[in-house]
C-alpha positions as CSV (number, residue, x, y, z in Angstrom):
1,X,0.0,0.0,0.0
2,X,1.6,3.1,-1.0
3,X,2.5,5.7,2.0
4,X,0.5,8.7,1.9
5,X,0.5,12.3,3.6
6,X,-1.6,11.6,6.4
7,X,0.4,8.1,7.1
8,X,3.4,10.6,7.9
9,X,1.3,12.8,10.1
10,X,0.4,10.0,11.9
11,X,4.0,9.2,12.5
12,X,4.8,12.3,13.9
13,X,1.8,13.4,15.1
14,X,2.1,16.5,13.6
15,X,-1.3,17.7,11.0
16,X,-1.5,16.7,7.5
17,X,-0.6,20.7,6.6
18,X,2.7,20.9,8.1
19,X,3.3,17.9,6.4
20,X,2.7,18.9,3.1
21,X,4.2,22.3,4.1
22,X,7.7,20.5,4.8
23,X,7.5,17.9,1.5
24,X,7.1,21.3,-0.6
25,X,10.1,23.1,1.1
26,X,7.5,25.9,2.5
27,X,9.2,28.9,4.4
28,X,7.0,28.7,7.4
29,X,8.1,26.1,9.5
30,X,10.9,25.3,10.9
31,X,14.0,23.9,9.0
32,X,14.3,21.4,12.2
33,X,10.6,19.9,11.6
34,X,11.1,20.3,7.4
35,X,14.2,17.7,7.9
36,X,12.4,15.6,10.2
37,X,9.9,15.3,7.8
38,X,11.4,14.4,5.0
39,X,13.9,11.5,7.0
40,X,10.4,10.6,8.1
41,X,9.1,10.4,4.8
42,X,12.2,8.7,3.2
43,X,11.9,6.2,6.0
44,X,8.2,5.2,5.2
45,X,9.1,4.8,1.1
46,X,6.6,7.9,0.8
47,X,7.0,8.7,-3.5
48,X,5.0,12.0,-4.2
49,X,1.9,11.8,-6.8
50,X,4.1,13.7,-9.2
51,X,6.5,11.0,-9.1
52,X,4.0,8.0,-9.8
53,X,2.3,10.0,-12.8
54,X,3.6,8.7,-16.2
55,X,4.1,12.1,-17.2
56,X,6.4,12.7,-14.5
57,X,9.0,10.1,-15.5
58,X,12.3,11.4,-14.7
59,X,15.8,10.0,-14.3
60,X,19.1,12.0,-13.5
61,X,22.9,10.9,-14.1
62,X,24.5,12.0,-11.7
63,X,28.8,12.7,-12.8
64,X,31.7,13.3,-11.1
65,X,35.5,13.1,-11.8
66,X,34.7,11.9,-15.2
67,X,34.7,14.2,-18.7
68,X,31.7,13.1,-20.7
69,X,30.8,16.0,-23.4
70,X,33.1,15.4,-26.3
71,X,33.0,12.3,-28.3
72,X,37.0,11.8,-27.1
73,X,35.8,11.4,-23.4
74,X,35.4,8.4,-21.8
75,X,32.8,9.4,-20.4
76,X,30.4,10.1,-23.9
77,X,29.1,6.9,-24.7
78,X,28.1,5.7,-21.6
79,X,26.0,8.9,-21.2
80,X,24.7,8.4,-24.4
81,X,24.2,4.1,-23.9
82,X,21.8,5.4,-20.6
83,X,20.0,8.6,-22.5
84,X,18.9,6.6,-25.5
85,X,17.3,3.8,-24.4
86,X,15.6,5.9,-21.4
87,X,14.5,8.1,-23.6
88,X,12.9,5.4,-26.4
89,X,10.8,4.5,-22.8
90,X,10.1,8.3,-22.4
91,X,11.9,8.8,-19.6
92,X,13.3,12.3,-19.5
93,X,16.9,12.2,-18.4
94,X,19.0,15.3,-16.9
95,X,22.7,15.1,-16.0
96,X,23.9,16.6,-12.8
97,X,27.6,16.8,-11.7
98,X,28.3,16.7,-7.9
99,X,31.4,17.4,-6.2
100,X,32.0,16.8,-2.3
101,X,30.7,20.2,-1.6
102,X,27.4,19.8,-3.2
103,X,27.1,16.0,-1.8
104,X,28.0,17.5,1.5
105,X,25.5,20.1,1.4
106,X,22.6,18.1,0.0
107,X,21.1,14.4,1.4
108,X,20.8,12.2,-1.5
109,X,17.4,10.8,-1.0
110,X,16.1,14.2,0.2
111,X,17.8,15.6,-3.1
112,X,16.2,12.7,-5.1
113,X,12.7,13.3,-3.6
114,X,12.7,17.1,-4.2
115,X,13.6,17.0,-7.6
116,X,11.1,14.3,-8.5
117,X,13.9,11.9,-10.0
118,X,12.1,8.2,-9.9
119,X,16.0,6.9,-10.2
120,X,20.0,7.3,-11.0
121,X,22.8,6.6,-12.3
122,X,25.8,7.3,-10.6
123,X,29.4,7.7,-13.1
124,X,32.6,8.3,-12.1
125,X,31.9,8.3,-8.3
126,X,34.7,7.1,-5.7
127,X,34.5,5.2,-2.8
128,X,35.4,8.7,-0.4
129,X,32.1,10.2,-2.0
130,X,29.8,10.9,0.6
131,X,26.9,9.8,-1.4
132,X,28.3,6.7,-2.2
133,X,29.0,6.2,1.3
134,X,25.7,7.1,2.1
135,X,23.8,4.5,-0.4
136,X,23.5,1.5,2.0
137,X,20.3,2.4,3.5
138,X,19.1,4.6,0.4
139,X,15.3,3.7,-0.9
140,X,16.2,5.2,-4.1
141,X,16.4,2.4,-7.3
142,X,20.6,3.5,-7.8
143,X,22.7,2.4,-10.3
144,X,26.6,2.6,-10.0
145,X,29.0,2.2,-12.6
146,X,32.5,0.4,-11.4
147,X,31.0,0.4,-7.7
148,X,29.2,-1.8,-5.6
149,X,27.0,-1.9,-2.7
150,X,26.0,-5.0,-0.6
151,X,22.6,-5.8,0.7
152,X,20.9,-3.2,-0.5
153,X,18.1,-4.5,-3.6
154,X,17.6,-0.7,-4.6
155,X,21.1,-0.6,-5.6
156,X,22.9,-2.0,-8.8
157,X,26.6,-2.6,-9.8
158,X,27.4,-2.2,-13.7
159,X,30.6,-2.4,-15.7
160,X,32.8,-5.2,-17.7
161,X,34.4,-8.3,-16.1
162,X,38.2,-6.9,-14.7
163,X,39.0,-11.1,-14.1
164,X,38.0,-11.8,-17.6
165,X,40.1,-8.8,-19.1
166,X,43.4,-9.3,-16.7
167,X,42.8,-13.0,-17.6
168,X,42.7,-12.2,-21.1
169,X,45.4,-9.7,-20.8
170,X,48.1,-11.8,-19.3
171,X,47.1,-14.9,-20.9
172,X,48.2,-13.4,-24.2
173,X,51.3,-11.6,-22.8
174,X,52.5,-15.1,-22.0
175,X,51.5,-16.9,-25.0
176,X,53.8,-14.6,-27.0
177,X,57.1,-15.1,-24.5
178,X,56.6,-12.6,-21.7
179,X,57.0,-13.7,-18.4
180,X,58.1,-10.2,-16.3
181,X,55.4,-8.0,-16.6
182,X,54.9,-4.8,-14.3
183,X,51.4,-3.3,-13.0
184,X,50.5,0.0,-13.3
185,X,47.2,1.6,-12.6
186,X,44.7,3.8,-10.4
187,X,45.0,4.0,-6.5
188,X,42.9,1.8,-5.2
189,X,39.8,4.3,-3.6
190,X,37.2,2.9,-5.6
191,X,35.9,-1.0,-6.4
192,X,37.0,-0.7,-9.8
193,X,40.7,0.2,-9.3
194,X,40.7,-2.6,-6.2
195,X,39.1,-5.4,-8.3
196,X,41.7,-4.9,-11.3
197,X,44.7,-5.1,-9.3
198,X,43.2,-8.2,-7.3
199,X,42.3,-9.4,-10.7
200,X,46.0,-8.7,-11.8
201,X,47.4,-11.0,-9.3
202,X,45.0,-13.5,-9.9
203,X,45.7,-13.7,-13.8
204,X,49.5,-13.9,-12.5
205,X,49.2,-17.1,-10.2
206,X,47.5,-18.4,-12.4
207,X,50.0,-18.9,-14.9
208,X,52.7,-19.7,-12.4
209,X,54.5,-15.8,-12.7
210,X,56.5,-14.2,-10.0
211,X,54.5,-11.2,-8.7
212,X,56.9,-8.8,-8.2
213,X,56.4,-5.4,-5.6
214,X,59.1,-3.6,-7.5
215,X,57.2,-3.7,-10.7
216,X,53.8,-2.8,-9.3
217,X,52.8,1.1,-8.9
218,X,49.7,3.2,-8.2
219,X,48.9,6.6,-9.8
220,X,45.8,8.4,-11.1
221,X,43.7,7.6,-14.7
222,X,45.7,10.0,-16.4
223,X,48.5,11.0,-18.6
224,X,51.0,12.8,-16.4
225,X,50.7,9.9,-13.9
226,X,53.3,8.2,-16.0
227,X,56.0,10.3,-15.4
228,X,55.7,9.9,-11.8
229,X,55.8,6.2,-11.8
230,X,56.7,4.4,-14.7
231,X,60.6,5.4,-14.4
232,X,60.6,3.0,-11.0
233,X,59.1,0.5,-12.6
234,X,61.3,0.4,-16.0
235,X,64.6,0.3,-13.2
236,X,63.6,-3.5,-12.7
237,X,63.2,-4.5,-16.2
238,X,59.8,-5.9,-16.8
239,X,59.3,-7.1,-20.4
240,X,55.9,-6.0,-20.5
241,X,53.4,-3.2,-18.7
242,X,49.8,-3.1,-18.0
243,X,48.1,-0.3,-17.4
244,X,44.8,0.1,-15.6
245,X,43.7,2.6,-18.3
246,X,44.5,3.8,-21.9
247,X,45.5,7.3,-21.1
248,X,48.2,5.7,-18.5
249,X,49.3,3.1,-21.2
250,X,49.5,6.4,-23.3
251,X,51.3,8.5,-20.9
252,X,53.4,5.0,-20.0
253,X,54.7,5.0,-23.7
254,X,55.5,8.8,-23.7
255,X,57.9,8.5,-20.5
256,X,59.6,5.2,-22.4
257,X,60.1,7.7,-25.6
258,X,61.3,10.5,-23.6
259,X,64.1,7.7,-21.8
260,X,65.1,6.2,-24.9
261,X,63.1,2.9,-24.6
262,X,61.4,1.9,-27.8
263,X,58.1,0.6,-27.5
264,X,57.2,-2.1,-28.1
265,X,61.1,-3.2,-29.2
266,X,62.3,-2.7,-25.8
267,X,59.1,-2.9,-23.8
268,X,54.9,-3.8,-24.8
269,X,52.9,-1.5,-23.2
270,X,48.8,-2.5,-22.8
271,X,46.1,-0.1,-22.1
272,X,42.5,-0.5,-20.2
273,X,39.2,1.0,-22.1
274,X,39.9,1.3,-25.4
275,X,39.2,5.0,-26.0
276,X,40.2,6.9,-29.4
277,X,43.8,8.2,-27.9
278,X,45.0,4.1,-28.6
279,X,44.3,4.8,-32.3
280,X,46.2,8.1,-32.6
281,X,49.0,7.1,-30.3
282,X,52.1,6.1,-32.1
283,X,52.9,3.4,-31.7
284,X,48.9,2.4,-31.5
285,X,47.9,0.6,-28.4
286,X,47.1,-2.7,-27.5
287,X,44.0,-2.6,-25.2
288,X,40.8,-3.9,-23.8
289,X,37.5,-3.0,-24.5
290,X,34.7,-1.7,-22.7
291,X,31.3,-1.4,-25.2
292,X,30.4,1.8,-23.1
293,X,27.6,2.5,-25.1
294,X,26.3,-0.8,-23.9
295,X,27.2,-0.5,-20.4
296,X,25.1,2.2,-20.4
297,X,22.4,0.4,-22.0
298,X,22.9,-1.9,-19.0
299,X,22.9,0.8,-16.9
300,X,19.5,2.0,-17.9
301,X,18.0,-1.6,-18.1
302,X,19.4,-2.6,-14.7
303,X,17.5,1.0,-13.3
304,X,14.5,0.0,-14.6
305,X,14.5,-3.2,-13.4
306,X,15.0,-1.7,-10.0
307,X,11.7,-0.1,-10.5
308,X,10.1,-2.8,-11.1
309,X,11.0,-4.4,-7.9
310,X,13.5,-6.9,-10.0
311,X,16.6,-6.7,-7.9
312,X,19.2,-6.7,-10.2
313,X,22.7,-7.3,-8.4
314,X,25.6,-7.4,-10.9
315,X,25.6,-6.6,-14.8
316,X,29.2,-7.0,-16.1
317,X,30.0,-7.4,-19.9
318,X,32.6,-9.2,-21.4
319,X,35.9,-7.4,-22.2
320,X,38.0,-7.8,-25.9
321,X,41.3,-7.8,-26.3
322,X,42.3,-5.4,-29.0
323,X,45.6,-6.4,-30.4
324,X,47.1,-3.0,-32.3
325,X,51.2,-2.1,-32.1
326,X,52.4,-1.4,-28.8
327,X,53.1,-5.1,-28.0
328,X,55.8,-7.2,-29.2
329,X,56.9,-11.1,-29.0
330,X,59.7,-12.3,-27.3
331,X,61.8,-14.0,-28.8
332,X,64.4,-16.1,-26.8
């Protein structure tokens, strides 16, 4: 039975006025009573009539850390994935970016129910986001790319299979000779930089390869991350890099260049995404793909699923290896 008005009233013994006064962000009561209100009303599942009308149907993707309006940007097609197939259900979908200020300032679920969105999806978010933090308990249907949130069912993981890809990766490092390959990727504050380096080692025991420290370093998902971190690793000689994203591979071939290492002569060097950069790099880039226009298609189906009280866990899609020119064989 859906929560109505006078059900919250009820709650807080308080009259049905006041709490419509509060739900509407009125003036003329207190802000003390207006918060207790709406954590009431949160609580209860309360979803306003505008919200259950089919002309009110309104998603919001919410983006942070993450470039996503030019066609070079990872973050374009996985934007556009989500917006195209919400919008063939006509859903209307806005895009929000949040930094720590505004999540600070603003209760997700309270900022959820005052807008009128029915659901989101979160991109680019890290595990020291207060929202993210904050999405255990949330009655909002959530969906989170590269995250994840136990034992919640409003809230859904989405992104590609980092076993699969490291498994794929490393597999075909050694099939053409290379056995000392170095790590390099994102510090690990989110579930997606975690779950590649634990995938990482995994891929590495599995075929019987030393895991060496010294060859293993932690940046950001960027270019001038390189520069900081790839010399230590080069010191100890791996045959072989990978790198927990394309613009690292990218900036990881620029700091060989810049030492005199040829690539891939002297050293293969394998990027994470496959975004445009890997085809203009010289030498191109060997990679793994992420379909991000269907990850956001995922996105968007595992939301609506959510909606309809189908609680959707996991979606992850399969990654492909990309063979282009930045990876050599050995030969012995």
């Amino acid at each position: 039975m859906a929560v109505k008005i006078k059900d919250i009233a009820q709650r807080l013994n308080i009259s049905v006025g006041t709490v419509s006064k509060g739900l509407n962000g009125a003036s003329d009561i207190s802000y003390e009573i207006s918060q207790q209100i709406l954590d009431t009303a949160i609580e209860m599942g309360y979803k306003p009539k505008k919200m259950l009308k089919d002309d009110n149907k309104k998603l919001c993707i919410f983006i942070t850390n993450m470039d996503y309006k030019s066609k070079n940007d990872f973050g374009y097609d996985i934007v556009l994935g989500f917006k195209t197939h919400a919008i063939r259900e006509n859903w209307k979908v806005y895009i929000e970016e949040v930094n720590h200020s505004f999540q600070k300032q603003n209760n997700y679920d309270k900022y959820m129910l005052y807008k009128g969105y029915r659901g989101a999806f979160f991109v680019g978010f890290a595990l020291d986001d207060i929202w993210l933090q904050n999405l255990s308990k949330t009655s909002t249907p959530t969906v989170l790319l590269d995250n994840y949130i136990p034992k919640n069912f409003n809230v859904s993981y989405v992104g590609t299979d980092n076993f699969e890809a490291f498994d794929i990766l490393v597999d075909y490092l050694v099939s053409i000779g290379h056995k000392k390959i170095g790590f390099f990727s994102a510090n690990l504050d989110s579930v997606v930089a975690k779950e590649r380096y634990e995938a990482f080692l995994k891929a590495m025991k599995n075929n019987d390869l030393e895991i060496d420290n010294n060859l293993i370093s932690f940046g950001h998902y960027s270019i001038d991350s390189a520069k900081y971190h790839i010399p230590k690793i080069i010191e100890h000689k791996p045959t072989a890099i990978l790198c927990g994203s394309d613009l690292m591979a990218y900036g990881a071939i620029k700091v060989c260049q810049d030492i005199g290492l040829n690539v891939p002569e002297d050293i293969s060097i394998l990027g994470f995404d496959d975004i445009d950069l890997c085809k203009k790099s010289n030498p191109t880039i060997t990679t793994i793909k992420q379909n991000r226009l269907e990850i956001g298609k995922c996105a968007y189906i595992s939301l609506e699923g959510i909606m309809r009280n189908v609680c959707i866990n996991k979606t992850t899609l399969r990654p492909k290896l990309v063979k282009r020119k930045s990876v050599n064989k050995i030969i012995r």
